[in-house]
C-alpha positions as CSV (number, residue, x, y, z in Angstrom):
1,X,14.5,-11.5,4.6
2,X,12.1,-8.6,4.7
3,X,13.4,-5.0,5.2
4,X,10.8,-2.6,6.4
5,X,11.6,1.1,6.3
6,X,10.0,3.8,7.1
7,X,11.8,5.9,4.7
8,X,10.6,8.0,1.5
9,X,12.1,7.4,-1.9
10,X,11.3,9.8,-5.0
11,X,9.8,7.3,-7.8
12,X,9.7,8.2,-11.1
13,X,5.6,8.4,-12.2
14,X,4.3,8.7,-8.6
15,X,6.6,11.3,-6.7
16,X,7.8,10.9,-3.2
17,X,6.9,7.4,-1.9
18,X,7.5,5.2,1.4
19,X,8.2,2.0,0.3
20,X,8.4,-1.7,2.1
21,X,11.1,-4.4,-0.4
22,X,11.0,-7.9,-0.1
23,X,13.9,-9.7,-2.2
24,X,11.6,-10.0,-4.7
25,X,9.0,-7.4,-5.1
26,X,8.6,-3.7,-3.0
27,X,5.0,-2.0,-2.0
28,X,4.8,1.6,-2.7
29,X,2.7,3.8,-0.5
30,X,1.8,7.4,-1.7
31,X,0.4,9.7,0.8
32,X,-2.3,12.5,-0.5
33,X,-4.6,15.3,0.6
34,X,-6.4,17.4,-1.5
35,X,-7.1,21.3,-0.8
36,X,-11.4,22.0,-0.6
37,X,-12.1,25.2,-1.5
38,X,-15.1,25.0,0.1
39,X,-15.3,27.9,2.5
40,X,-17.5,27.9,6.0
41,X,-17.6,30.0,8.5
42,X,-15.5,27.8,10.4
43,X,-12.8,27.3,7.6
44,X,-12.7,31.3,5.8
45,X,-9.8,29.4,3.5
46,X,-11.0,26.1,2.4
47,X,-9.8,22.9,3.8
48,X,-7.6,20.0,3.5
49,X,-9.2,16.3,2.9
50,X,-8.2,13.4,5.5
51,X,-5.1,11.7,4.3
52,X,-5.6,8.9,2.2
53,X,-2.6,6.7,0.1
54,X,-2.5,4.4,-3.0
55,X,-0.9,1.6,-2.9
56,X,1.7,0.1,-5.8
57,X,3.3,-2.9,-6.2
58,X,6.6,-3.3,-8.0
59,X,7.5,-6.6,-9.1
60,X,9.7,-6.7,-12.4
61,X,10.5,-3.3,-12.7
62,X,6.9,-2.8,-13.0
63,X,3.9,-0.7,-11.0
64,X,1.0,-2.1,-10.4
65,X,-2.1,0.0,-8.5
66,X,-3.0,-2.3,-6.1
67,X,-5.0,0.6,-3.6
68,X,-7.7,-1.6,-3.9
69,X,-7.7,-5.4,-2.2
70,X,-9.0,-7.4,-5.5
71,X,-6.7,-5.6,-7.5
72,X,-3.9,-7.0,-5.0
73,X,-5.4,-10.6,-5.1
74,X,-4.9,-9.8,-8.9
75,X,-1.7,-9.4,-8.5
76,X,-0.7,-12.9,-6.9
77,X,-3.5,-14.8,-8.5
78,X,-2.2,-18.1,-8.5
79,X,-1.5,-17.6,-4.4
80,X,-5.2,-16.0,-4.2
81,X,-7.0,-18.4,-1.7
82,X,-3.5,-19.0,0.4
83,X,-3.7,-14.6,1.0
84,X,-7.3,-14.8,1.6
85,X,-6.9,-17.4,4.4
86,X,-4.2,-15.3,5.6
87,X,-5.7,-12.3,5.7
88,X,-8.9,-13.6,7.8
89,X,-6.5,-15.7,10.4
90,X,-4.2,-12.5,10.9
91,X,-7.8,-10.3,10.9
92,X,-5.5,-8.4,8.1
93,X,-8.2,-5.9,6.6
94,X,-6.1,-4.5,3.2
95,X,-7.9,-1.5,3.3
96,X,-6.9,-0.4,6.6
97,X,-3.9,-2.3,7.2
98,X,-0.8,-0.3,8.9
99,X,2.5,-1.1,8.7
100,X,2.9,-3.8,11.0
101,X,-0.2,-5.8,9.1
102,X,1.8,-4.5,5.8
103,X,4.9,-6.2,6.9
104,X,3.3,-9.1,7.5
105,X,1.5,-9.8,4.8
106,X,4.8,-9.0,2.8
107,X,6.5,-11.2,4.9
108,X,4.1,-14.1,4.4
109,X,4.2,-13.1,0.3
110,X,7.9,-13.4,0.7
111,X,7.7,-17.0,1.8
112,X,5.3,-18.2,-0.4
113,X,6.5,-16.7,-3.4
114,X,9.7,-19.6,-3.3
C-alpha cells in the first residue's frame, strides 16, 4: 500500500527532503533556489531563481539521482516499456509531474515490482 506524505525528513547526503515510500522503495524530492547576484534596477539585491527539485530514488538503502526521466527508466530497466506505456496512457510527463502524477506512478511501480 502506498503512503504519500507530504512531510520533510532530514536525509543524510541531501538535507531536508519530502519523501513519497512504497513497501519497497521511497522517492526523495529536494527543493532548491539559488541567490543571483545579478543586480537591476528592479532587483537593487540580486534575486532568487524559480524553484526547481531533484529527484532520488532509494531502493536498498541506496540513492539514486533520478531528476532526469532516462535516468528513472534506468532505474527499473527490466520494467522500462511497461513505465513508458504508462506514462503516455496516464499523459504522466516525469519532468513536470506533481504529486498526484508522483503517486501514481509509485503506485503502479508498487504493483509491478511483485
Amino acid at each position: 500500500e502506498l503512503v504519500f506524505t507530504k512531510k520533510f525528513i532530514n536525509t543524510p547526503g541531501l538535507g531536508f527532503t519530502e519523501f513519497i515510500k512504497t513497501k519497497d522503495f521511497q522517492i526523495l524530492i529536494k527543493y532548491h533556489k539559488r541567490f543571483l547576484t545579478k543586480v537591476s534596477e528592479d532587483n537593487p539585491y540580486g534575486e532568487y531563481t524559480d524553484l526547481s527539485r531533484e529527484l532520488y530514488l532509494k531502493i536498498n538503502g541506496e540513492l539514486i539521482d533520478v531528476t532526469k526521466r532516462t535516468n528513472f527508466l534506468k532505474a527499473f530497466k527490466e520494467k522500462k516499456k511497461e513505465i513508458k506505456a504508462f506514462m503516455k496512457t496516464k499523459k504522466i510527463k516525469y519532468n513536470k509531474a506533481d504529486y498526484k502524477e508522483l503517486n501514481e506512478l509509485m503506485n503502479y511501480l508498487q504493483t509491478i515490482s511483485r
